[in-house]
C-alpha positions in Angstrom: 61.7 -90.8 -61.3 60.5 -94.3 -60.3 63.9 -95.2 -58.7 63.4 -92.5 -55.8 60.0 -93.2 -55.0 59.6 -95.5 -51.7 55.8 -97.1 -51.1 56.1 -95.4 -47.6 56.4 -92.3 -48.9 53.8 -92.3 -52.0 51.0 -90.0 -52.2 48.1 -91.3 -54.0 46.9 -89.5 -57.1 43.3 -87.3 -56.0 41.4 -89.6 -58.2 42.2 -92.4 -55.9 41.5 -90.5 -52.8 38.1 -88.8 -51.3 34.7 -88.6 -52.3 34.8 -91.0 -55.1 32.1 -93.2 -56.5 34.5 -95.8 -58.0 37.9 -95.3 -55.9 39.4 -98.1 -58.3 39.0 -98.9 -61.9 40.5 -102.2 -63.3 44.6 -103.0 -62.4 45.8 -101.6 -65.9 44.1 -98.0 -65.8 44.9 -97.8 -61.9 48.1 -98.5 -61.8 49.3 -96.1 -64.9 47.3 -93.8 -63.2 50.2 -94.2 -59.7 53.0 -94.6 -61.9 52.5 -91.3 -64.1 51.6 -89.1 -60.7 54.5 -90.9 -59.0 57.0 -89.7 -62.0 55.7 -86.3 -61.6 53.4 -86.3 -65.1 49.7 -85.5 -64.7 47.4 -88.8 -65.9 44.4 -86.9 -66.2 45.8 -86.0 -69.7 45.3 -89.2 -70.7 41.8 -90.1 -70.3 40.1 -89.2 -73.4 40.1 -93.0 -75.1 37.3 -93.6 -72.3 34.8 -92.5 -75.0 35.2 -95.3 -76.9 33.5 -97.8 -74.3 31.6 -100.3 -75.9 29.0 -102.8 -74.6 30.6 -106.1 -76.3 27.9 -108.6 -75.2 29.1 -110.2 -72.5 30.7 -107.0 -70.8 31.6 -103.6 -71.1 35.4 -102.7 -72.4 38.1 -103.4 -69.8 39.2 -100.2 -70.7 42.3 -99.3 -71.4 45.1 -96.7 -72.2 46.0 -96.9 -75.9 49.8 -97.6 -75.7 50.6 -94.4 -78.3 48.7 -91.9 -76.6 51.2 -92.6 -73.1 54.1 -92.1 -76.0 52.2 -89.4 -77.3 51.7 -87.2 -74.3 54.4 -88.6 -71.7 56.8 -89.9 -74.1 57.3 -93.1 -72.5 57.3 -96.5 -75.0 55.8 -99.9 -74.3 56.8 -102.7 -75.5 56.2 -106.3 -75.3 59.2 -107.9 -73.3 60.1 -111.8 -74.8 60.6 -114.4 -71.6 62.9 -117.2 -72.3 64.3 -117.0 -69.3 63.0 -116.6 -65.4 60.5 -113.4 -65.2 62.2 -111.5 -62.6 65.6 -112.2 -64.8 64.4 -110.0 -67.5 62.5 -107.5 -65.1 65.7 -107.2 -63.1 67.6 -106.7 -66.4 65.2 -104.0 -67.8 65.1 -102.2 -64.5 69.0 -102.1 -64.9 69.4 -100.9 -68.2 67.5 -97.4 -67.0 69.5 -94.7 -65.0 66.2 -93.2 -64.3 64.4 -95.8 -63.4 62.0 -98.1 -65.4 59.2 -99.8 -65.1 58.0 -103.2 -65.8 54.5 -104.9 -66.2 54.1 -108.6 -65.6 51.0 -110.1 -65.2 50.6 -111.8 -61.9 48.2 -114.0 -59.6 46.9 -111.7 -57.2 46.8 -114.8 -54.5 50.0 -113.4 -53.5 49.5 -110.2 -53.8 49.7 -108.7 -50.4 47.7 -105.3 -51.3 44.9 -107.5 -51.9 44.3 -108.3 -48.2 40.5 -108.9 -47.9 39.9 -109.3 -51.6 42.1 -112.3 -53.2 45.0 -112.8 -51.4 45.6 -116.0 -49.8 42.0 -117.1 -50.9 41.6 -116.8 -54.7 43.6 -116.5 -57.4 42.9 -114.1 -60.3 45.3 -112.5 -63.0 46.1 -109.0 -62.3 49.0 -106.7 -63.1 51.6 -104.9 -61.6 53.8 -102.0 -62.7 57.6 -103.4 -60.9 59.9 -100.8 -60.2 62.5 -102.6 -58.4 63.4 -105.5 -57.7 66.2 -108.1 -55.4 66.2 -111.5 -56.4 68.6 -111.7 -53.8 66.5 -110.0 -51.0 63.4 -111.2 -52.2 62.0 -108.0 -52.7 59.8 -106.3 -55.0 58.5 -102.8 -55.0 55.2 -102.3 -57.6 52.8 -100.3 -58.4 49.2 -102.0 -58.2 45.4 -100.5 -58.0 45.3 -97.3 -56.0 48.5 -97.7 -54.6 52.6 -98.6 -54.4 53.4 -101.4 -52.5 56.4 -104.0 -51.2 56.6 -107.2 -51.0 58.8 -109.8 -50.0 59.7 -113.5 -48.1 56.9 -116.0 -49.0 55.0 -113.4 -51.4 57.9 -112.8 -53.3 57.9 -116.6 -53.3 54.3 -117.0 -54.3 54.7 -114.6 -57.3 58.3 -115.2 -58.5 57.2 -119.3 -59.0 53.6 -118.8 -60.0 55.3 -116.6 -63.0 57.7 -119.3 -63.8 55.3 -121.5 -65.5 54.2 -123.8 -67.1 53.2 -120.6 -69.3 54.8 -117.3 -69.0 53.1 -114.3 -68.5 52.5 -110.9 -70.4 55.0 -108.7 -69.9 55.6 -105.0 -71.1 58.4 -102.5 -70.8 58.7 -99.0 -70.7 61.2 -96.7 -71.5 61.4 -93.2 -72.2 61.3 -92.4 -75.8 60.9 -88.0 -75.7 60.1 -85.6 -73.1 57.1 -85.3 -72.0 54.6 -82.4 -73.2 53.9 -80.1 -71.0 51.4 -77.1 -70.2 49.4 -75.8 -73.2 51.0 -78.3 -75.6 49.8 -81.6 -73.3 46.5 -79.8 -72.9 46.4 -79.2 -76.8 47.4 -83.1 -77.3 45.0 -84.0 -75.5 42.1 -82.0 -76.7 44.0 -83.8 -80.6 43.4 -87.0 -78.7 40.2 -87.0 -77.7 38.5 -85.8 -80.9 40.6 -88.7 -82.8 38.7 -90.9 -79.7 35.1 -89.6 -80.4 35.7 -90.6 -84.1 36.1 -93.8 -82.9 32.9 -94.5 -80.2 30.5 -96.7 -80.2 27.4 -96.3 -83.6 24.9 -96.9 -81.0 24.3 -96.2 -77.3 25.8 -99.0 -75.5 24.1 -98.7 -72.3 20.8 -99.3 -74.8 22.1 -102.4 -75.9 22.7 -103.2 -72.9 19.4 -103.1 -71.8 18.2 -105.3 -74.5 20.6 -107.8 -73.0 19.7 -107.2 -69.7 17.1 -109.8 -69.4 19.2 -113.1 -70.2 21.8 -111.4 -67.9 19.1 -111.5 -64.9 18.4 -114.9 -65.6 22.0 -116.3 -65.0 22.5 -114.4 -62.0 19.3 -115.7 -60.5 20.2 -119.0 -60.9 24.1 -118.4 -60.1 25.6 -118.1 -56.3 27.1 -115.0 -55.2 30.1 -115.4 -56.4 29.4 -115.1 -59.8 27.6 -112.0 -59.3 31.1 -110.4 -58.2 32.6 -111.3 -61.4 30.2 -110.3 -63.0 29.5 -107.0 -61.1 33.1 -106.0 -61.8 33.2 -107.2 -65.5 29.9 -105.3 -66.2 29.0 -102.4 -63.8 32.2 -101.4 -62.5 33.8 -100.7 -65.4 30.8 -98.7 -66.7 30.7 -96.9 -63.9 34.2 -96.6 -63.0 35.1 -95.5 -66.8 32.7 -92.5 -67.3 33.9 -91.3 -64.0 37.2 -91.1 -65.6 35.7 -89.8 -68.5 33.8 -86.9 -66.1 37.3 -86.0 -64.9 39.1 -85.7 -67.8 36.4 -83.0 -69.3 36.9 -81.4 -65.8 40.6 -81.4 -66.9 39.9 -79.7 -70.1 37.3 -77.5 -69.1 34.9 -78.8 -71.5 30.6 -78.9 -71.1 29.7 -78.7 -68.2 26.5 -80.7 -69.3 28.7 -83.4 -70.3 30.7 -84.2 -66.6 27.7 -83.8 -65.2 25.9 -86.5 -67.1 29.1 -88.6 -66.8 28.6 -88.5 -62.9 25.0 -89.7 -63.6 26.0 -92.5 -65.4 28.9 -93.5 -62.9 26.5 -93.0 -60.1 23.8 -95.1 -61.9 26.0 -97.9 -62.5 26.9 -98.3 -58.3 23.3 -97.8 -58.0 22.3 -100.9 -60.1 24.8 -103.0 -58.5 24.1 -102.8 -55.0 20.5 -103.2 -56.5 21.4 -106.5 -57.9 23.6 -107.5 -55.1 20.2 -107.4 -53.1 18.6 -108.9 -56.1 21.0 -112.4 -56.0 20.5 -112.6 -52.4 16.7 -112.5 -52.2 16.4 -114.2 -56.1 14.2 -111.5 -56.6 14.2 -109.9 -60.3 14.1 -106.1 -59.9 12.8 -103.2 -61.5 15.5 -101.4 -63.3 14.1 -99.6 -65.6 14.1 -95.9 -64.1 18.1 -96.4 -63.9 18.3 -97.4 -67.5 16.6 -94.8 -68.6 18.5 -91.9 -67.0 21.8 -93.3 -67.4 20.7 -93.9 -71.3 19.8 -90.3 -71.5 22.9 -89.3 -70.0 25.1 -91.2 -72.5 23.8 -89.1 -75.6 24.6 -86.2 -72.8 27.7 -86.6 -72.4 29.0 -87.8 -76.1 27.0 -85.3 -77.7 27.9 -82.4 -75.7 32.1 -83.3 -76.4 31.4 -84.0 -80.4 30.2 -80.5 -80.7 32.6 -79.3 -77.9 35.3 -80.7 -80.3 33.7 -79.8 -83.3 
């Protein structure tokens, strides 16, 4: 349970360790991903609703886990948590109520964030969210789960993210408790197999990665005339989470020992997507527009792969 785990002591889940092309997603998937290894439950169950990635204009889907598959599989309940009072009141309260340990997630500024060393803390601040699994108000402590990893905090950062959460606007904040046991063996693998048809159901009418293309052009246009930092954002928003999600997606039809055709064309599109970002990262340096087109193509390809080999897998 969350109560006995220590941030010393935590072993990162495999898909946040090795030979990764995206070794983090976005905060949300990445730190259920710790939290459900850390309790002992396996999260590569859960990755199915990564087939449902949409290109929605502007971006790609900040994916994220639906809420009933986690009570679904692992039994645990989320719930929005009212704040009326301080934040780490009602996160201390929460934690409290669980013999087992619970878990909390507040939206935070990761300016004080100490995990985020080279990235944003101390120099920028950008909303991110943590999974709290104890906390000292006293002390002025906090232990969380965050990205890849679990981490403490304390003294001034404790500071920095107990008064930026007190306002003027509160934050989101969820709770989880545990509603059932979780599945286990053949029966998670059989909910999840349940799951993931129920997601294909649900993806997109039309290649997104093709619409994206179309879009591509008026994309280039703003980063050529944008400075570097908006290229990040928009790096992240755009190519990270393509990539990063079908790389999930690869692993969870690993997981189920589904086509083979379909991971592999997963790992082409994840590996396309770093591709085209360094490429662009070169591209907003030298203001330079590139060719792009041999990427778009395979990784367009590889997306009527990869869903068409799992409808027919799942019938």
């Amino acid at each position: 349970m969350w109560t006995r785990h220590q941030p010393d002591g935590h072993d990162r889940h495999p898909l946040h360790q090795g030979e990764r092309i995206w070794l983090e997603t976005n905060c949300y998937v990445d730190l259920w991903i710790e939290a459900l290894h850390a309790r002992g439950l396996d999260p590569l169950a859960m990755l199915g609703f990564t087939v449902t990635q949409d290109f929605e204009g502007d971006q790609f889907t900040f994916f994220k886990v639906p809420l009933e598959d986690l009570e679904t599989l692992y039994g645990l309940r989320v719930q929005e948590l009212a704040i009326y009072d301080s934040v780490e009141t009602h996160v201390a309260e929460q934690l409290n109520r669980d013999p087992d340990g619970g878990l909390v997630l507040v939206e935070v500024d990761g300016f004080h964030l100490p995990d985020t060393r080279g990235t944003s803390y101390g120099t920028t601040h950008v909303k991110t969210t943590v999974g709290i699994v104890r906390i000292d108000p006293a002390a002025r402590t906090m232990d969380y789960f965050h990205n890849a990893g679990f981490h403490r905090l304390d003294g001034a950062d404790y500071e920095g993210v107990a008064t930026a959460a007190a306002g003027p606007l509160f934050p989101y904040v969820e709770f989880v408790k545990p509603a059932q046991p979780a599945l286990e063996g053949r029966a998670l693998r059989d909910a999840s197999l349940a799951l993931l048809r129920r997601h294909l159901a649900r993806r997109p009418a039309e290649n997104p990665i093709a619409a994206y293309r179309a879009a591509f052009p008026e994309h280039l246009e703003r980063l050529l005339s944008r400075p570097m930092e908006y290229f990040h954002l928009y790096a992240f928003n755009l190519l990270r989470q393509l990539g990063a999600n079908f790389e999930l997606l690869g692993a969870h039809v690993r997981w189920l020992d589904g086509p083979a055709e379909a991971e592999e064309a997963c790992r082409i599109i994840s590996q396309g997507a770093k591709a085209m970002q360094f490429q662009l990262a070169r591209t907003v340096a030298r203001r330079k527009a590139p060719d792009l087109s041999d990427g778009f193509d395979r990784m367009e390809r590889a997306y009527d792969t990869a869903l068409g080999a799992l409808a027919r897998h799942c019938g």
